[in-house]
C-alpha positions in Angstrom: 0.0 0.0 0.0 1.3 3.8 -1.1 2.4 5.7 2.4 0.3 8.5 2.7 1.3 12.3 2.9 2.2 14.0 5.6 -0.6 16.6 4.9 -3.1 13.8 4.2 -2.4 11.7 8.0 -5.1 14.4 9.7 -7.8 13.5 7.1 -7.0 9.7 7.2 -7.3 9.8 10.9 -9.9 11.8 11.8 -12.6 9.0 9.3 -10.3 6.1 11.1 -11.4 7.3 14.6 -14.9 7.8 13.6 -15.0 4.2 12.6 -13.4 3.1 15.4 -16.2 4.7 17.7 -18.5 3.6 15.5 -20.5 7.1 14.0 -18.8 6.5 10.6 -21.7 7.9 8.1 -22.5 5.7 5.2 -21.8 8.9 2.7 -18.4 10.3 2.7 -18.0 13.4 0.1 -13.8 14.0 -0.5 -13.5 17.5 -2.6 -10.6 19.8 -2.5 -8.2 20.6 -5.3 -6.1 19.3 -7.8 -2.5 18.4 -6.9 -3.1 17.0 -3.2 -3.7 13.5 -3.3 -7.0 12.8 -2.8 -6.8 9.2 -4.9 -4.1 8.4 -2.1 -6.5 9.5 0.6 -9.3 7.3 -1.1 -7.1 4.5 -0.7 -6.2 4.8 2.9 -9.7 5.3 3.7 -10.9 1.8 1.6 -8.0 0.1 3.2 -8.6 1.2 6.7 -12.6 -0.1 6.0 -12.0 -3.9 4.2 -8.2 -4.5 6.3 -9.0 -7.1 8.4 -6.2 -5.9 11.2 -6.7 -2.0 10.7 -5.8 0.5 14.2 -7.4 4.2 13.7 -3.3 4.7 14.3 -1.7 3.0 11.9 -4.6 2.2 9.0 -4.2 -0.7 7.3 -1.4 -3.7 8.0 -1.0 -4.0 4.1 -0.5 -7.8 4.6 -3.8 -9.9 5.5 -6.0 -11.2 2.6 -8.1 -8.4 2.7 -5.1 -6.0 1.9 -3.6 -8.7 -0.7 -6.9 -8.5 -2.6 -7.4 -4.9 -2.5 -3.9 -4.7 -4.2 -4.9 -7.2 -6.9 -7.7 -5.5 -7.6 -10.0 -8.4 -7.0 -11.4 -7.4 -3.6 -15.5 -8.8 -3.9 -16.6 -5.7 -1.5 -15.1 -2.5 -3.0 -16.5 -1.4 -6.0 -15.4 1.2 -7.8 -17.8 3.7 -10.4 -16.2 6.2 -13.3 -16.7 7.3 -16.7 -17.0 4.9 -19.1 -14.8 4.7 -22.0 -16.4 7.6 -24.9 -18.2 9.2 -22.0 -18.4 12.3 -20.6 -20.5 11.9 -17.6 -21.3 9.1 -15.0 -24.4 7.6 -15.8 -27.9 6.3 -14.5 -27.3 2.6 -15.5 -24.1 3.0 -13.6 -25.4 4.1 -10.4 -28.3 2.1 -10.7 -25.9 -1.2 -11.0 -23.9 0.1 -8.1 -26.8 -0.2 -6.2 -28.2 -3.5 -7.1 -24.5 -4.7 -6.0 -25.0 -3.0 -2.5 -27.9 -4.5 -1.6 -26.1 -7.7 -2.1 -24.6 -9.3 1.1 -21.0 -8.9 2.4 -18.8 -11.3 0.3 -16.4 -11.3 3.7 -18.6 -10.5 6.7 -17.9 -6.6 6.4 -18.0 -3.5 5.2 -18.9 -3.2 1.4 -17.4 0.0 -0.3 -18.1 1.9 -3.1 -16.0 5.3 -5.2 -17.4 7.4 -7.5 -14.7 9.4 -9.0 -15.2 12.0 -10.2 -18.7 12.2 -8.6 -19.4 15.7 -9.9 -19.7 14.0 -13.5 -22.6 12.0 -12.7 -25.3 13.2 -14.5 -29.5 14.5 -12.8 -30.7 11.3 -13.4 -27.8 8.8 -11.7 -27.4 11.8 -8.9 -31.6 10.9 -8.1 -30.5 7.2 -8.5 -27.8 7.7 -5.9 -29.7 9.2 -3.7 -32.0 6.3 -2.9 -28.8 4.3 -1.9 -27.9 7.3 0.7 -31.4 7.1 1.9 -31.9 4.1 2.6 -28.3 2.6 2.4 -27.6 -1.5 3.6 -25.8 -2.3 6.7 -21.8 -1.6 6.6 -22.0 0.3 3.2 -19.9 2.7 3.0 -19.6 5.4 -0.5 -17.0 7.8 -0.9 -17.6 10.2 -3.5 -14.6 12.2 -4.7 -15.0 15.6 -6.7 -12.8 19.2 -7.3 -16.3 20.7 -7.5 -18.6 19.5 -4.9 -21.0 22.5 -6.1 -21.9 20.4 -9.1 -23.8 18.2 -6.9 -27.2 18.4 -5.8 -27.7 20.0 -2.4 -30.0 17.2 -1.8 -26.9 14.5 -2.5 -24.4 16.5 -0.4 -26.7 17.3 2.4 -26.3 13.1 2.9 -22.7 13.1 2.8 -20.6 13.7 5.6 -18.2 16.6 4.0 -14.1 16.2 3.9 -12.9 19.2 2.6 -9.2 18.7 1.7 -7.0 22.1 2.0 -3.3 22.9 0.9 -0.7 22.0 3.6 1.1 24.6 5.6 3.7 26.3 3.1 6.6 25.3 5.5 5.7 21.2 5.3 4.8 21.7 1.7 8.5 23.2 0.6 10.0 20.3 3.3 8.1 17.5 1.4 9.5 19.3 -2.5 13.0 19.6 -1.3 12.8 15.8 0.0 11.9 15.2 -3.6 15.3 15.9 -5.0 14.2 18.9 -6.7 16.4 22.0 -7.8 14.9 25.1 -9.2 12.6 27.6 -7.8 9.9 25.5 -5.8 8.7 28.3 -3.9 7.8 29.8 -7.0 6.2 26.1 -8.0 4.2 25.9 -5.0 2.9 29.7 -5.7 2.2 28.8 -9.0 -0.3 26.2 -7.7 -2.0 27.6 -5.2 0.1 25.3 -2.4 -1.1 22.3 -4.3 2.3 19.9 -3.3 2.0 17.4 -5.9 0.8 19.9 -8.6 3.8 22.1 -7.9 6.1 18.5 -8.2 4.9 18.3 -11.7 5.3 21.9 -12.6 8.9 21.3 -11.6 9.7 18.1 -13.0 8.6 19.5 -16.5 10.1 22.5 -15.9 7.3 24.2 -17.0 8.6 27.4 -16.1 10.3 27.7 -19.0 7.7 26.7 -21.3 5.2 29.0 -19.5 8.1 31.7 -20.7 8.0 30.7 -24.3 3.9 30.4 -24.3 3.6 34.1 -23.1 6.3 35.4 -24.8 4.5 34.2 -28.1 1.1 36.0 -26.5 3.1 38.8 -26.4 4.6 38.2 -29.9 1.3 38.3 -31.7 0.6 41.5 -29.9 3.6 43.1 -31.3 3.1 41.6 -34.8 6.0 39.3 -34.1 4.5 36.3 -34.8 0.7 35.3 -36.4 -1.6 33.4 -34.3 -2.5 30.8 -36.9 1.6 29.9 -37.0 1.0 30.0 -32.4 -2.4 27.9 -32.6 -0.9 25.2 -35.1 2.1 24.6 -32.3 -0.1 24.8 -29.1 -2.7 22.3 -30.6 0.1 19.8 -30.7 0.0 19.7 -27.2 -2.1 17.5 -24.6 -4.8 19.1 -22.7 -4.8 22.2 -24.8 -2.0 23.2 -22.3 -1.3 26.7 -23.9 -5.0 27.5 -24.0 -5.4 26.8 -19.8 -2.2 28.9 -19.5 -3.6 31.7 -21.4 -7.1 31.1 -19.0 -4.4 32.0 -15.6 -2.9 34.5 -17.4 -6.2 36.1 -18.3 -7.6 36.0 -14.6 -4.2 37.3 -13.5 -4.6 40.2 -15.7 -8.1 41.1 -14.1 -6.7 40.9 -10.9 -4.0 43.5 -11.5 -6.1 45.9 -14.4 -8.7 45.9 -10.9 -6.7 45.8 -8.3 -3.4 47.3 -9.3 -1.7 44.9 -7.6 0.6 41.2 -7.7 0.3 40.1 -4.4 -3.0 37.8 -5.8 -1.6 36.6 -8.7 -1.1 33.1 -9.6 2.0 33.3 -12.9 4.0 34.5 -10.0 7.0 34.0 -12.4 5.7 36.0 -15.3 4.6 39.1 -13.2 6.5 41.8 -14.5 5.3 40.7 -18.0 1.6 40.6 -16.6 1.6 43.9 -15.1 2.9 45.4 -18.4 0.1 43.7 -20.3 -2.5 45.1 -17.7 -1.5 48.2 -18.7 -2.1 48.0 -22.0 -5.5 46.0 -22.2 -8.8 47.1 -21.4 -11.0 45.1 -18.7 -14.1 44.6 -20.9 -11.9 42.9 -23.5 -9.6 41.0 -21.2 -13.3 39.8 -19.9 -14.2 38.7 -23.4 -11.0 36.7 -23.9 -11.9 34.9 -21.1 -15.1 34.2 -21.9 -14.1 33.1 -24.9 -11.4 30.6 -23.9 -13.9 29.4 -20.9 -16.1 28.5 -23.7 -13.6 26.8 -25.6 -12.0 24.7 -23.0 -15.8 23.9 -21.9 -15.8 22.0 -25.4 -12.5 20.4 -25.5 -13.9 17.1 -24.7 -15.8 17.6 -27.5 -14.6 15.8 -31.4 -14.1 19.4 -32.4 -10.9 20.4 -34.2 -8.1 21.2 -31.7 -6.0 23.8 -34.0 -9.5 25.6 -35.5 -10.7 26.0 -31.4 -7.2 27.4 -30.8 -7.3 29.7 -33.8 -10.2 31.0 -32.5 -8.7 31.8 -29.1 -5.7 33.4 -30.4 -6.9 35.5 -33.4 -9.4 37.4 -31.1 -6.5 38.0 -28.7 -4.9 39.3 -31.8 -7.6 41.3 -32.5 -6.2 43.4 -29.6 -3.4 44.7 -31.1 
């Protein structure tokens, strides 16, 4: 079994002890953001429910059957619920299954367990579905729903869930944990750059994605300044997974609204592009830096979509263009 982070032990412990005095709720809801480790959490949690030697101190032993199977993958009582392969939400059949199977009997005499992940993807009609389960759940069931954005839920759904609310670690522990990583560079700067998210900042810096940030708004700037044409930007940027220069350009955007407003950097996330932010602000009116970012909301809103990658970009970058 993974150890668990430092910053995670707290959140781990805390369900453990409720268990332990038995006033464990048979809805857990994990939320918090990216880049903390909540799929590690998840897994402490399961393990601490089906281990069949589990202490609220020191979780699961890792080495009974129950652990073995969870490891394999083969354990009969947890049962796990995401999106289906060409699928963008969770659906009713889905929740409706996981259901049926927790009516079902214990396989080993104890708790049966249940993830949806990411939960705020189920769609109206499995969230109804789910709810009967919370209602009127089966002895020793236990679901954990995980989600970044609890909102999306139904009040009605969360209102049944007992609420874990993950939040970043103390800055000291999470520079303490980087440096133990065997990292060089500036991971203050990392950690800034993602809101004290540990793990997020671990991949900013093993990319070294503060250089690429550099070239992606240096070529923001470049179209600007007639440097270089958006189409020649967009057919580059599409290459890349996750439409990675369009999210950057979404920070950037935000950033710029918090400085045009505010006329300061102490908010700011692109921390290491600031004096290149605050010279932008100065040059770009609020009403159109809101319409950029409507418009690249809208586009990353349909980039799960079978829409052409380089066309959406094109889009994005000739109406910042536009701007020159």
């Amino acid at each position: 079994m993974s150890e668990l982070y430092l910053w995670l032990e707290p959140y781990r412990l805390t369900v453990a002890n409720a268990l332990e005095q038995g006033r464990l709720p048979h809805g857990l809801l994990l939320s918090g953001p990216d880049g903390l480790g909540k799929g590690r959490l998840v897994s402490a949690i399961v393990g601490q429910l089906l281990c069949q030697s589990a202490t609220a101190e020191a979780g699961a032993c890792g080495h009974c059957d129950a652990c073995a199977q969870l490891a394999a993958g083969s354990h009969p009582d947890f049962l796990t619920v995401e999106i289906e392969e060409d699928a963008s939400v969770i659906k009713v059949d889905q929740i409706r299954a996981l259901g049926e199977q927790l009516s079902l009997s214990s396989h080993q005499g104890g708790y049966k367990v249940a993830v949806i992940n990411p939960a705020d993807l189920m769609n109206i009609n499995a969230q109804n579905s789910l709810l009967k389960t919370l209602e009127e759940p089966s002895d020793n069931t236990v679901l954990l729903l995980v989600s970044e954005r609890p909102s999306q839920l139904q009040a009605t759904v969360r209102s049944r869930c007992q609420q874990v609310r993950l939040e970043v670690p103390e800055r000291d522990m999470a520079l303490s944990w980087l440096e133990g990583q065997g990292l060089d560079g500036p991971l203050e700067t990392y950690l800034q750059m993602t809101h004290g998210a540990p793990l997020a900042a671990l991949q900013q810096a093993r990319a070294g994605s503060i250089e690429s940030r550099r070239e992606h708004f240096d070529a923001l700037v470049g179209i600007l300044e007639g440097r270089v044409t958006p189409i020649a930007v967009a057919e580059a940027w599409a290459k890349e997974s996750n439409m990675q220069g369009v999210r950057w350009m979404q920070e950037w955007l935000m950033d710029l609204l918090r400085i045009s407003m505010t006329g300061q950097t102490g908010g700011i996330r692109s921390i290491d592009l600031q004096d290149g932010l605050t010279r932008l602000a100065g040059r770009l009116d609020n009403r159109v830096l809101f319409g950029l970012l409507e418009g690249v909301n809208r586009t990353l809103g349909l980039s799960g979509a079978s829409l052409n990658r380089q066309l959406q970009t094109e889009d994005v970058l000739l109406a910042w263009a536009a701007q020159s």
